[in-house]
PyMOL CGO cylinders between C-alpha atoms (Angstrom):
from pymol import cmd
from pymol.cgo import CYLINDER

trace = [
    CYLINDER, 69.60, 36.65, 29.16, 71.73, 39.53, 30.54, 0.3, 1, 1, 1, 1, 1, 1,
    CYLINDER, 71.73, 39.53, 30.54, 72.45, 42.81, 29.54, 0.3, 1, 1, 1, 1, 1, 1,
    CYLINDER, 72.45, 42.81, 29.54, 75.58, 42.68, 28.63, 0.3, 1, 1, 1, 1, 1, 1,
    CYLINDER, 75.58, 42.68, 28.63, 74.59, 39.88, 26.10, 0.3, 1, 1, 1, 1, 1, 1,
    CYLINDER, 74.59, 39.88, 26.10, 71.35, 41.48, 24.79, 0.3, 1, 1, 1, 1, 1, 1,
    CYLINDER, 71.35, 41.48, 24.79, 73.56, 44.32, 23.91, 0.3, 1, 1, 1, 1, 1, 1,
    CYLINDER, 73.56, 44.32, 23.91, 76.03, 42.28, 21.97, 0.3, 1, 1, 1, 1, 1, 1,
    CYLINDER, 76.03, 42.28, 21.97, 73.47, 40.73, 20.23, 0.3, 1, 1, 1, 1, 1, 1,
    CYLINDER, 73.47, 40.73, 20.23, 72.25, 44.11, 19.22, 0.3, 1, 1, 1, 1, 1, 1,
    CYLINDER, 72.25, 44.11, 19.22, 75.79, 45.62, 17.93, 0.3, 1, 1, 1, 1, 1, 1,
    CYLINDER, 75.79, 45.62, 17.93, 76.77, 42.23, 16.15, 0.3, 1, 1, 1, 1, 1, 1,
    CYLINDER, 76.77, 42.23, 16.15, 73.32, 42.51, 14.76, 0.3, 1, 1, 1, 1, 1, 1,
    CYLINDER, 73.32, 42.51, 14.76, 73.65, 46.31, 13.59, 0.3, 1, 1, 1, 1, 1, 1,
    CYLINDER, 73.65, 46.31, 13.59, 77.02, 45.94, 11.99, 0.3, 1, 1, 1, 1, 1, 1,
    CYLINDER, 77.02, 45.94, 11.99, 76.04, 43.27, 9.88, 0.3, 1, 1, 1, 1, 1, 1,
    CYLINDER, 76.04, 43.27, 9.88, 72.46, 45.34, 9.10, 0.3, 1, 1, 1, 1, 1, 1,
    CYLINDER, 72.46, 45.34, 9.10, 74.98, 48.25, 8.28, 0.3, 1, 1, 1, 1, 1, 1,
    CYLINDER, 74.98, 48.25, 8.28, 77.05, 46.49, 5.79, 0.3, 1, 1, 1, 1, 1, 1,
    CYLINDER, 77.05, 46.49, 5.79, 74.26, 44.91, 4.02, 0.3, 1, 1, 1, 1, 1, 1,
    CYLINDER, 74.26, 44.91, 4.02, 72.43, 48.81, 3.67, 0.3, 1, 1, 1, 1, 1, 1,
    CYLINDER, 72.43, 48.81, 3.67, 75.77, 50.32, 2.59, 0.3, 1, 1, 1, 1, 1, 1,
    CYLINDER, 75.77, 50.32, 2.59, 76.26, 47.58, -0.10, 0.3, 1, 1, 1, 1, 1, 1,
    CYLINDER, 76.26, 47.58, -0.10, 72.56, 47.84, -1.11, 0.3, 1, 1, 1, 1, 1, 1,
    CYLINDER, 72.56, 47.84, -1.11, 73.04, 51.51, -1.55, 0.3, 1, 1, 1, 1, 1, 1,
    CYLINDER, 73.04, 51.51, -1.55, 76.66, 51.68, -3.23, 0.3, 1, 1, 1, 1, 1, 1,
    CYLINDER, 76.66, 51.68, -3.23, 76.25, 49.18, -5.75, 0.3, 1, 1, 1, 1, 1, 1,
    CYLINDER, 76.25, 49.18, -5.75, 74.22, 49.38, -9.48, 0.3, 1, 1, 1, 1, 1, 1,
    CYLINDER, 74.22, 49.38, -9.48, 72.45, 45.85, -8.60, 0.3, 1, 1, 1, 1, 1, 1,
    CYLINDER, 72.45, 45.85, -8.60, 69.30, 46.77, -7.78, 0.3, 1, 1, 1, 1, 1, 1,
    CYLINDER, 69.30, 46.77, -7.78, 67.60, 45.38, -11.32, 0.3, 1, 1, 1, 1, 1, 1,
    CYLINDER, 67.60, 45.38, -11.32, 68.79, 43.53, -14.57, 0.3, 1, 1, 1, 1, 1, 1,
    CYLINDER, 68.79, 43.53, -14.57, 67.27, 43.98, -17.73, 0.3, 1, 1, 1, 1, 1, 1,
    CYLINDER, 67.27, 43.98, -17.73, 68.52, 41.89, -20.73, 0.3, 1, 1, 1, 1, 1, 1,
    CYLINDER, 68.52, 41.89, -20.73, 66.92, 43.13, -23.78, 0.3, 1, 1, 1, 1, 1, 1,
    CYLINDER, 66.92, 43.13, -23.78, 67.39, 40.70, -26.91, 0.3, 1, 1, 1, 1, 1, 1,
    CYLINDER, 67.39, 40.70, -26.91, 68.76, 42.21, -30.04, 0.3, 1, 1, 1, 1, 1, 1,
    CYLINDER, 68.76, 42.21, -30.04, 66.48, 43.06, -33.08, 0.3, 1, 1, 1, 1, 1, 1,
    CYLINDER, 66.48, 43.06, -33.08, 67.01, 39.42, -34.69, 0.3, 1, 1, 1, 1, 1, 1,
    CYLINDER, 67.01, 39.42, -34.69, 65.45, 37.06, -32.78, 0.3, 1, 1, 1, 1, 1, 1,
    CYLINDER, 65.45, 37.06, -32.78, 67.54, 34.52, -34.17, 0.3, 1, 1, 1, 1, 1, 1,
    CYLINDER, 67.54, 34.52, -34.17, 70.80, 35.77, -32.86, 0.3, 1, 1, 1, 1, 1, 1,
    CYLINDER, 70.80, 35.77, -32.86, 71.09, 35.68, -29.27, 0.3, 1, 1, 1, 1, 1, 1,
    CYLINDER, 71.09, 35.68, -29.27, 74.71, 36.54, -28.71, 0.3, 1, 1, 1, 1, 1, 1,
    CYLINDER, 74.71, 36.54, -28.71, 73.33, 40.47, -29.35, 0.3, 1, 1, 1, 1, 1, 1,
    CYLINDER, 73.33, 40.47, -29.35, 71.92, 40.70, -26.01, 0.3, 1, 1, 1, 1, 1, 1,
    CYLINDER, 71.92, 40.70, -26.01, 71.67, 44.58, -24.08, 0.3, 1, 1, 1, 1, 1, 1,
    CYLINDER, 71.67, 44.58, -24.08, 71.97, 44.13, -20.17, 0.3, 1, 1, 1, 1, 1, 1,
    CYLINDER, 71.97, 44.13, -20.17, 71.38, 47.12, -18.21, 0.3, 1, 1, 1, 1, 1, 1,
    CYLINDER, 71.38, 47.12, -18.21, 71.58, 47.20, -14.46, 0.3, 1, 1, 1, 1, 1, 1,
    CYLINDER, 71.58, 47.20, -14.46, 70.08, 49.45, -12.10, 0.3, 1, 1, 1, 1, 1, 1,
    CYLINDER, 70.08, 49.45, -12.10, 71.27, 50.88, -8.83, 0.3, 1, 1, 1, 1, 1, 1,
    CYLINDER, 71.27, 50.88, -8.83, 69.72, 53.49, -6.56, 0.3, 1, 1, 1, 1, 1, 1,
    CYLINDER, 69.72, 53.49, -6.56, 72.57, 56.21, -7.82, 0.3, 1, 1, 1, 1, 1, 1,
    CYLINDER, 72.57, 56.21, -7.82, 73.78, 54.27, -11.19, 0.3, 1, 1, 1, 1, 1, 1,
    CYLINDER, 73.78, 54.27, -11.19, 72.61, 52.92, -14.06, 0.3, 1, 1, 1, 1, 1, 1,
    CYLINDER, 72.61, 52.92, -14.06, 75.25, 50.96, -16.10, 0.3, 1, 1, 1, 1, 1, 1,
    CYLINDER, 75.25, 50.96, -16.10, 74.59, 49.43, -19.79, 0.3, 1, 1, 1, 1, 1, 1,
    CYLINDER, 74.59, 49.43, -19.79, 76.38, 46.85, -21.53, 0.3, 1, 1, 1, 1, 1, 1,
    CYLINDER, 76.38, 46.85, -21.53, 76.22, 46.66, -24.96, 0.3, 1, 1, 1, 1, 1, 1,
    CYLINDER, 76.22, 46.66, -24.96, 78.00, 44.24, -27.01, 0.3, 1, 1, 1, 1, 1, 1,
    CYLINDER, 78.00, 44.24, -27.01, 81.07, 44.56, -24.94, 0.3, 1, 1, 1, 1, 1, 1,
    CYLINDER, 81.07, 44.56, -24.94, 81.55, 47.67, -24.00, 0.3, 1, 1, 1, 1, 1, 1,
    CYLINDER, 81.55, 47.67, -24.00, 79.84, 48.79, -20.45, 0.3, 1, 1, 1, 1, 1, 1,
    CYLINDER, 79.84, 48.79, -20.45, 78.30, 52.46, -20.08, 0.3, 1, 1, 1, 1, 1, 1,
    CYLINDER, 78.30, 52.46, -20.08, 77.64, 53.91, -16.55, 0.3, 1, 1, 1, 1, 1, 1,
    CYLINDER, 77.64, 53.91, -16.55, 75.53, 56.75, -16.01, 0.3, 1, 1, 1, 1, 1, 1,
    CYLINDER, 75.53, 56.75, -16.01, 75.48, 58.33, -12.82, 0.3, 1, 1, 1, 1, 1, 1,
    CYLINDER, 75.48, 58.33, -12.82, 71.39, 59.31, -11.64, 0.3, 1, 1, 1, 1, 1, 1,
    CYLINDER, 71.39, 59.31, -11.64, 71.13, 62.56, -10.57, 0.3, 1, 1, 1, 1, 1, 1,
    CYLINDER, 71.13, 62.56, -10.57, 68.92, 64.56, -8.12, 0.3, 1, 1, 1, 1, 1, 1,
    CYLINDER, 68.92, 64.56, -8.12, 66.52, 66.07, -10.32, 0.3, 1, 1, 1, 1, 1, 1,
    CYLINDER, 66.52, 66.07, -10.32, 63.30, 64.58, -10.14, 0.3, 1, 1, 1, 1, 1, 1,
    CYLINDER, 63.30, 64.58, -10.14, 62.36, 65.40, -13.77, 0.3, 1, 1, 1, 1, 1, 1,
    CYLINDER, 62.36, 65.40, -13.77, 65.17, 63.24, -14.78, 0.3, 1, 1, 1, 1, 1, 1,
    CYLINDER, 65.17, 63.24, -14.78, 65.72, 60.33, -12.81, 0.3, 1, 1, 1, 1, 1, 1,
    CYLINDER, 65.72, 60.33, -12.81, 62.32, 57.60, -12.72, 0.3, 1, 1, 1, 1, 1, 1,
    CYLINDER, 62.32, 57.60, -12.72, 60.33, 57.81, -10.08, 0.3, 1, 1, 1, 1, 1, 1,
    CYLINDER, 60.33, 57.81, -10.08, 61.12, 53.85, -9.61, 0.3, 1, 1, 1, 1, 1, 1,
    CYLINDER, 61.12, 53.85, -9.61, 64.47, 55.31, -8.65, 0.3, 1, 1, 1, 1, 1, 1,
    CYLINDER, 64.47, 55.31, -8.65, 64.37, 58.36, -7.15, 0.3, 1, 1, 1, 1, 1, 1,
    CYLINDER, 64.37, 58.36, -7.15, 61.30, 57.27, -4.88, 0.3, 1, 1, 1, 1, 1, 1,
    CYLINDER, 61.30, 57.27, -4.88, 62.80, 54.38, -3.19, 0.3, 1, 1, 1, 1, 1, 1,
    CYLINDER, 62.80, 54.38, -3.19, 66.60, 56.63, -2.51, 0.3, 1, 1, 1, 1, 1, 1,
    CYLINDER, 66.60, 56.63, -2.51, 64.53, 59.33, -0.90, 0.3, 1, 1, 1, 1, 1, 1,
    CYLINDER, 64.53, 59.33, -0.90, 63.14, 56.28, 1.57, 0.3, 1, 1, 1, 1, 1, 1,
    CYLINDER, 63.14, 56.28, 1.57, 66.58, 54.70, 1.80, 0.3, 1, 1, 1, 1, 1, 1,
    CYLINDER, 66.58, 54.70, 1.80, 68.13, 57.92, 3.36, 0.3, 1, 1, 1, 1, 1, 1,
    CYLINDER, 68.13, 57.92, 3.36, 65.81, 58.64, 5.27, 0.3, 1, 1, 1, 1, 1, 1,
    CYLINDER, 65.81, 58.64, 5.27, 66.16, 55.15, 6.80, 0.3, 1, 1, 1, 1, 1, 1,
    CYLINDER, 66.16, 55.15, 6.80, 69.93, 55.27, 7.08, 0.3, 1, 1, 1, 1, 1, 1,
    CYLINDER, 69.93, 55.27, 7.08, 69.60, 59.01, 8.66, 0.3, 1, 1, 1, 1, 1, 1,
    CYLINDER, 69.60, 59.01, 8.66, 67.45, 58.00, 11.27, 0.3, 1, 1, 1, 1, 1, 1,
    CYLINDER, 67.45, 58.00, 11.27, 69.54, 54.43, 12.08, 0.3, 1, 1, 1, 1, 1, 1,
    CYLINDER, 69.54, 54.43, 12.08, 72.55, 56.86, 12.29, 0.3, 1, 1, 1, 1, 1, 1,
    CYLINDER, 72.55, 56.86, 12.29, 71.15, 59.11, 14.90, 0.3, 1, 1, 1, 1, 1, 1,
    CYLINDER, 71.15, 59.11, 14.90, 70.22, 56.43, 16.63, 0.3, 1, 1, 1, 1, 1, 1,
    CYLINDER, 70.22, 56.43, 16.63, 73.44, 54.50, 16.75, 0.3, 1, 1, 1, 1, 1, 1,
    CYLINDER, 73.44, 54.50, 16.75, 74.27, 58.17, 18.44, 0.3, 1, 1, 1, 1, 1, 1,
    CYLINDER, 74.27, 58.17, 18.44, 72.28, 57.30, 21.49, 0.3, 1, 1, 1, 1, 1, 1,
    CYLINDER, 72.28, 57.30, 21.49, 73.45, 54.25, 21.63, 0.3, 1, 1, 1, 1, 1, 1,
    CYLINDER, 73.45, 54.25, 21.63, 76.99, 55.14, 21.60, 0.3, 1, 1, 1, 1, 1, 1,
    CYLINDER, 76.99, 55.14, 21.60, 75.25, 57.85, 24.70, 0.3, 1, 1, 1, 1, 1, 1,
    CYLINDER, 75.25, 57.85, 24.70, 73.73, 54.48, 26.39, 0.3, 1, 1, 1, 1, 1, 1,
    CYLINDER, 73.73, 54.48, 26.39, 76.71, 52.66, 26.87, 0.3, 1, 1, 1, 1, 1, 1,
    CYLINDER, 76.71, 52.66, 26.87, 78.07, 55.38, 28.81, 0.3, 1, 1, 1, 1, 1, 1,
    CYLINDER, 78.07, 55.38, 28.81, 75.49, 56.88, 29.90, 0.3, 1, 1, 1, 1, 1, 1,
    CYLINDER, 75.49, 56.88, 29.90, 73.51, 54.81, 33.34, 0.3, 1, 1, 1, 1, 1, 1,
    CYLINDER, 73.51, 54.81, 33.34, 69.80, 55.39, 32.01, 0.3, 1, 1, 1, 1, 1, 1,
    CYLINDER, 69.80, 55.39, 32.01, 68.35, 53.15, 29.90, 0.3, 1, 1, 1, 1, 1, 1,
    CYLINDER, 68.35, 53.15, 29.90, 66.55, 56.02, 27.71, 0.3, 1, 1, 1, 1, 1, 1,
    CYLINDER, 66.55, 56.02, 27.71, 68.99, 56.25, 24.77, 0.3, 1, 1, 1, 1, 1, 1,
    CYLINDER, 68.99, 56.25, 24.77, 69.26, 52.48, 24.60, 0.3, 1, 1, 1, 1, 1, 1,
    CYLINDER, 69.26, 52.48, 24.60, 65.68, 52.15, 24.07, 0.3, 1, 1, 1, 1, 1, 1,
    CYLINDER, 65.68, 52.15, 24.07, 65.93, 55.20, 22.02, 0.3, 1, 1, 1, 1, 1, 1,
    CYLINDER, 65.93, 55.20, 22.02, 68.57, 53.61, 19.62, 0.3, 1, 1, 1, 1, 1, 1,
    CYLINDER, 68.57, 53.61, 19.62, 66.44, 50.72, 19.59, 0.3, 1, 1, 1, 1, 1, 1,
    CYLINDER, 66.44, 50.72, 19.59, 62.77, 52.61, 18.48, 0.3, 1, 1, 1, 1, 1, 1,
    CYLINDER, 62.77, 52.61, 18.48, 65.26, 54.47, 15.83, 0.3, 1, 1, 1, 1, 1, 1,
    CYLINDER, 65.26, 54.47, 15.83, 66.78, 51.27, 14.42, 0.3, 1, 1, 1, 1, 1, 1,
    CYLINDER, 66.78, 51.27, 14.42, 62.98, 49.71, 14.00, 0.3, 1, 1, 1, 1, 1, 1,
    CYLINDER, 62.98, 49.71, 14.00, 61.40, 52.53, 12.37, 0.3, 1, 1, 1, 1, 1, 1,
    CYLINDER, 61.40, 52.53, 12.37, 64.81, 52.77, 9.82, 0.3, 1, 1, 1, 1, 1, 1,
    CYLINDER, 64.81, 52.77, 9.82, 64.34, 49.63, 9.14, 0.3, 1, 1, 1, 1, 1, 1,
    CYLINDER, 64.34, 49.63, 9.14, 60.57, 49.51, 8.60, 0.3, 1, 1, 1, 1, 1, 1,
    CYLINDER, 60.57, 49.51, 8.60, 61.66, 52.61, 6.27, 0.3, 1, 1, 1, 1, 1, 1,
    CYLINDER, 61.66, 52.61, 6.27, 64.14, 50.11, 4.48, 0.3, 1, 1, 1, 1, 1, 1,
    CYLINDER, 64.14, 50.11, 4.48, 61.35, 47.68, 3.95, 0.3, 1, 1, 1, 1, 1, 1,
    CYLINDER, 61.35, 47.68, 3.95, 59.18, 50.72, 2.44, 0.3, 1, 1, 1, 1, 1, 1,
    CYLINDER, 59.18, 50.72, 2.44, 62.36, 51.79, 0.22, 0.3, 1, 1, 1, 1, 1, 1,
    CYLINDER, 62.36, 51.79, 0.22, 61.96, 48.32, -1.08, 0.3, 1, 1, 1, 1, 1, 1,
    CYLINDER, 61.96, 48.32, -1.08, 58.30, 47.50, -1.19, 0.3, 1, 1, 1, 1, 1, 1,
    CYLINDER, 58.30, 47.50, -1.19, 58.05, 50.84, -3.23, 0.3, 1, 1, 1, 1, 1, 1,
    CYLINDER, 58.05, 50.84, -3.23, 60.65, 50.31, -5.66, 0.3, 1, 1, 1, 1, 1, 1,
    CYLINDER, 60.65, 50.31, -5.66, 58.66, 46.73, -6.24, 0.3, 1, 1, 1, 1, 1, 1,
    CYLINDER, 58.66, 46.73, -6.24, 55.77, 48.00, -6.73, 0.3, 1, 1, 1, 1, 1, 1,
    CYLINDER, 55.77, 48.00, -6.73, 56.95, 50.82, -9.16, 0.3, 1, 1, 1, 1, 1, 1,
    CYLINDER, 56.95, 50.82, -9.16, 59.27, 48.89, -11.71, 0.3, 1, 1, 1, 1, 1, 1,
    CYLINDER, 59.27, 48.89, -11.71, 56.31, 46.39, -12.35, 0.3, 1, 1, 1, 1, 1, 1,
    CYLINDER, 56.31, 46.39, -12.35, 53.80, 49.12, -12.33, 0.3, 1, 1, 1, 1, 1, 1,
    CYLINDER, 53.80, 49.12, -12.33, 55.94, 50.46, -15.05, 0.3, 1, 1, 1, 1, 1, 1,
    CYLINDER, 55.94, 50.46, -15.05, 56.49, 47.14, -16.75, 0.3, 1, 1, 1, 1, 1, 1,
    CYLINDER, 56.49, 47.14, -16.75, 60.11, 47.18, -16.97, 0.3, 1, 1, 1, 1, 1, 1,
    CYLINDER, 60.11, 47.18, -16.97, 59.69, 43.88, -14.76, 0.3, 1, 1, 1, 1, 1, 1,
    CYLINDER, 59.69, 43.88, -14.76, 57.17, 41.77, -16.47, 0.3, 1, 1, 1, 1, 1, 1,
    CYLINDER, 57.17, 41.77, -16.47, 58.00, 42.78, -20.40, 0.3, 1, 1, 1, 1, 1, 1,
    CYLINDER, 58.00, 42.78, -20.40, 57.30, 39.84, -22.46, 0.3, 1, 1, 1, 1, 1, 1,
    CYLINDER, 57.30, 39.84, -22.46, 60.16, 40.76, -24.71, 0.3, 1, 1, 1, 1, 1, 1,
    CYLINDER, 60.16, 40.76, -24.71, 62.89, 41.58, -21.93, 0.3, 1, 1, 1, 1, 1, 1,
    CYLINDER, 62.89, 41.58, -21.93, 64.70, 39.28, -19.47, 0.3, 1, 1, 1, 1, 1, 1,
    CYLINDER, 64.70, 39.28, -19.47, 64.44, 41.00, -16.17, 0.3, 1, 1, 1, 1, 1, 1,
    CYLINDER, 64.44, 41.00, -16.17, 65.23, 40.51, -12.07, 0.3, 1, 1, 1, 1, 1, 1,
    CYLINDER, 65.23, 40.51, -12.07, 65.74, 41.60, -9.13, 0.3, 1, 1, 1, 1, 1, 1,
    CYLINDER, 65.74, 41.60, -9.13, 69.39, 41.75, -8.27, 0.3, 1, 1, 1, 1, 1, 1,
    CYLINDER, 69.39, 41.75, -8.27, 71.57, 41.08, -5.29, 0.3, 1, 1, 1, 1, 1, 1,
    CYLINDER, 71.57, 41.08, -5.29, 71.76, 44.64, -4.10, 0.3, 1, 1, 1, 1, 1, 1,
    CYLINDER, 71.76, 44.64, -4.10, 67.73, 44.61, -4.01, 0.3, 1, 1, 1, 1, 1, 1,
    CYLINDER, 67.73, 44.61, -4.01, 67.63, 41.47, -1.70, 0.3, 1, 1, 1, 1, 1, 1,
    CYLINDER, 67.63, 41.47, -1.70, 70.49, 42.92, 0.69, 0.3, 1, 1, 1, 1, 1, 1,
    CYLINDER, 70.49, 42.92, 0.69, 68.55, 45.63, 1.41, 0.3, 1, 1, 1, 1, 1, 1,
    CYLINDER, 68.55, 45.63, 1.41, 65.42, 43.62, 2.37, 0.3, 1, 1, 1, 1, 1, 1,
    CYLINDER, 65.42, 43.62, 2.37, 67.71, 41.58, 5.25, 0.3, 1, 1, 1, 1, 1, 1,
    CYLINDER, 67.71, 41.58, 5.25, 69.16, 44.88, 6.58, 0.3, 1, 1, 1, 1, 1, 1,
    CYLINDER, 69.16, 44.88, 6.58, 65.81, 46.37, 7.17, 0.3, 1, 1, 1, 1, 1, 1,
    CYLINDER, 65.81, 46.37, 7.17, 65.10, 43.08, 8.55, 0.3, 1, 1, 1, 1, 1, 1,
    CYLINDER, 65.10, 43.08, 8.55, 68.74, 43.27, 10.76, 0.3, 1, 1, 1, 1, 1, 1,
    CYLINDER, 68.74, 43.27, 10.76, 67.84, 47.01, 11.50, 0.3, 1, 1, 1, 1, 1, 1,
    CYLINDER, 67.84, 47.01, 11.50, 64.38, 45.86, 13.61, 0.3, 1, 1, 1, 1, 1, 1,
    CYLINDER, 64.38, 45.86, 13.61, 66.21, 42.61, 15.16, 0.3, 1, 1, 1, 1, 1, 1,
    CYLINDER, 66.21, 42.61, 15.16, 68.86, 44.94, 16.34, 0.3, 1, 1, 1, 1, 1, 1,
    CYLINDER, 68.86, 44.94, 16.34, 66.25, 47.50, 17.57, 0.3, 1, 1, 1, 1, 1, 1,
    CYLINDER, 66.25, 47.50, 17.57, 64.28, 45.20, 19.14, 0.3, 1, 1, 1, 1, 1, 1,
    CYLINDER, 64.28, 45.20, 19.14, 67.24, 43.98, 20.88, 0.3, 1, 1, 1, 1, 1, 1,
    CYLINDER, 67.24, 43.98, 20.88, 68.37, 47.33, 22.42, 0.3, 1, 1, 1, 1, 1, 1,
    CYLINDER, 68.37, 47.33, 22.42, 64.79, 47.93, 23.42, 0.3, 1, 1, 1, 1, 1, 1,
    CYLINDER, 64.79, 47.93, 23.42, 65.23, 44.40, 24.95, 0.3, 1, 1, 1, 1, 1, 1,
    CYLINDER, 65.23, 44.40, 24.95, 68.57, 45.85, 26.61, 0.3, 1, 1, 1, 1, 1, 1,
    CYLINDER, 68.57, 45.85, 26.61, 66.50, 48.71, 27.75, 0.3, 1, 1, 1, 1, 1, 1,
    CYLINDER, 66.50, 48.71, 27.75, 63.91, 47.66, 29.95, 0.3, 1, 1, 1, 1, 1, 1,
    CYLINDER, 63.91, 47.66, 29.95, 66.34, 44.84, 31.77, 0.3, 1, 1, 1, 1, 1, 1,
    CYLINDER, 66.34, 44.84, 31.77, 68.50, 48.49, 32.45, 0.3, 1, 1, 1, 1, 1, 1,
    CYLINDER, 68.50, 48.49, 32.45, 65.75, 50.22, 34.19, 0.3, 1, 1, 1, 1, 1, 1,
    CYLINDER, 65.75, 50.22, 34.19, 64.75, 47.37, 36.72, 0.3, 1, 1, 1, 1, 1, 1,
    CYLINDER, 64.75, 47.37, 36.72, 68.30, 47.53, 38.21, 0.3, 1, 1, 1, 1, 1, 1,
]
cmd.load_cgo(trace, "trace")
């Protein structure tokens, strides 16, 4: 495969890995919790609370609540806070490197491709991290396996498994890119 291909691959493969992490990290989707009403007879009374990385939004018998989660470790759960602190530090380092790759197209050394390509793996190892920790700690603390709740893992969750997983595909093709530079 040449170059030039390799290389689209990679971009077409990072924007898509892009919009999936910014969508996993701007929405409140990350968990749903329905929590039945006190009569267990009456199911229409039903609490759903979803969960994002920098939201939490209730919705109680009509009316929805947002509450924004804020910085302060003491405040926000661990479950939360954890996994955000791993998220940006993914999306920091896939931005630097989509720095040297913007350098390696115009630049004739192969070194910031293969750069942008080691960056773009480790981000989105760090991606899969954000997300094997925040798995771990919302059924550690039960809020995912309560016998008396209704609760899942949302859409926002699952996008940001497959752009860790575009992240490493697009890394792996710039790395790809790379070495087929350097033996011109």
């Amino acid at each position: 495969m040449g170059r030039k291909i390799v290389l689209a691959l990679a971009l077409l493969f990072w924007m898509v890995a892009a919009a999936l992490y910014l969508t996993a990290m701007l929405t409140d989707s990350w968990s749903r919790i329905e929590i039945p009403a006190i009569s267990l007879l009456d199911t229409s009374d039903v609490s759903v609370q979803t969960n994002g990385l920098f939201k939490t939004c209730v919705n109680v018998f009509f009316g929805i609540t947002c509450t924004n989660q804020g910085w302060n470790p003491d405040e926000v759960p661990t479950a939360i806070f954890i996994p955000r602190i791993i998220m940006l530090a993914a999306g920091a380092l896939v931005a630097l490197g989509l720095l040297f790759g913007i350098v390696g197209l115009c630049a004739s050394q192969s070194c910031p491709v293969i750069t942008e390509g080691v960056l773009g793996i480790v981000g989105g190892l760090l991606v899969f991290a954000a997300c094997g920790t925040y798995t771990a700690l919302n059924i550690s603390n039960n809020q995912l396996v309560d016998a008396f709740t209704d609760n899942t893992f949302q859409y926002s969750f699952y996008l940001a498994w497959v752009s860790g997983l575009m992240f490493i595909i697009a890394g792996v093709c710039d790395i790809i890119a790379g070495k087929s530079q350097s033996h011109y």
